[in-house]
C-alpha positions in Angstrom: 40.2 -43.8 120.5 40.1 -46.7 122.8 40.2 -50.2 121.1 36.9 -51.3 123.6 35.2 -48.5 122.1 36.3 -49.4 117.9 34.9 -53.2 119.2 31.9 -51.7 121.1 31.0 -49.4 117.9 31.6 -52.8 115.6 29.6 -55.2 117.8 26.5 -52.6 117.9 26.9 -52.4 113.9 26.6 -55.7 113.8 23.6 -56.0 116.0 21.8 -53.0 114.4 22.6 -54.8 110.7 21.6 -58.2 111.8 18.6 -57.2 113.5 17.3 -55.1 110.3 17.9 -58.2 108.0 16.0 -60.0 110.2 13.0 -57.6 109.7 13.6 -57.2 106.0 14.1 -60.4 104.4 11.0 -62.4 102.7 11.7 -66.3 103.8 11.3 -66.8 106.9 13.9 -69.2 107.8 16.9 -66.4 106.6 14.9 -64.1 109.0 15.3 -67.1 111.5 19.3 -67.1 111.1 19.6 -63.2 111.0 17.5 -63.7 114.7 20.3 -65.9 116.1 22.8 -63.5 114.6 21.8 -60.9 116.6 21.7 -63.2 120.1 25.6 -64.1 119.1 25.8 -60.1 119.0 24.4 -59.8 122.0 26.4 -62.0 123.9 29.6 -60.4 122.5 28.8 -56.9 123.8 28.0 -58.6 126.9 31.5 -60.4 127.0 33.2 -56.5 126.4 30.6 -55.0 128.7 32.5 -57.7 131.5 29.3 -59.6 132.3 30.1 -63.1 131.6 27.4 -64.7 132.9 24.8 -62.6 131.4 26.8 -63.7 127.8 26.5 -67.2 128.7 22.9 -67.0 128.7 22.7 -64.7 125.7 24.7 -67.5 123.7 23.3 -70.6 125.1 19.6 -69.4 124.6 19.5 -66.4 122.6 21.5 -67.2 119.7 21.3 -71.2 120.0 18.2 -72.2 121.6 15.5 -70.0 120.3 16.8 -70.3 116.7 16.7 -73.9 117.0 13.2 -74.0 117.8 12.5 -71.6 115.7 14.0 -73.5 112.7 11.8 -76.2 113.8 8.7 -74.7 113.8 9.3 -72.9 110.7 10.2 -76.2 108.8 6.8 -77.8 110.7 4.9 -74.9 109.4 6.1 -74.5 106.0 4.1 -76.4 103.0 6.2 -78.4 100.4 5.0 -75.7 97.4 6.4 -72.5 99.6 9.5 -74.8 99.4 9.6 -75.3 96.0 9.2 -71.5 95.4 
């Protein structure tokens, strides 16, 4: 087998995996993280797909500027006893 393929087959594991956690966890804010997980994901199968650019965009806002605002809203939203739980 070709090595693209092995890192091809690994990056869409890790997409597939990060993408579930982010459907199955309870707190919102680890779903939050598993989110931006699967945008860094993303952006590496578009690096070994050869689109550069498109991975620049993936990684700039998919994986860092969505989850940023994200964590912000989340930590807006959330009440101090949902913390405390």
């Amino acid at each position: 087998m070709n090595l693209v393929v092995i890192l091809n087959a690994l990056v869409l594991t890790g997409i597939l995996v990060s993408a579930v956690c982010a459907i199955a966890f309870k707190h919102m804010l680890s779903s939050v993280i598993a989110l931006g997980v699967t945008g860094a994901f993303m952006s590496l199968e578009f690096i070994l797909l050869q689109a550069p650019d498109v991975a620049i965009a993936e990684a700039s806002v998919g994986a860092v500027l969505s989850t940023v605002i994200f964590v912000i809203a989340v930590k807006k939203t959330t009440s101090k006893e949902e913390e405390e739980k």
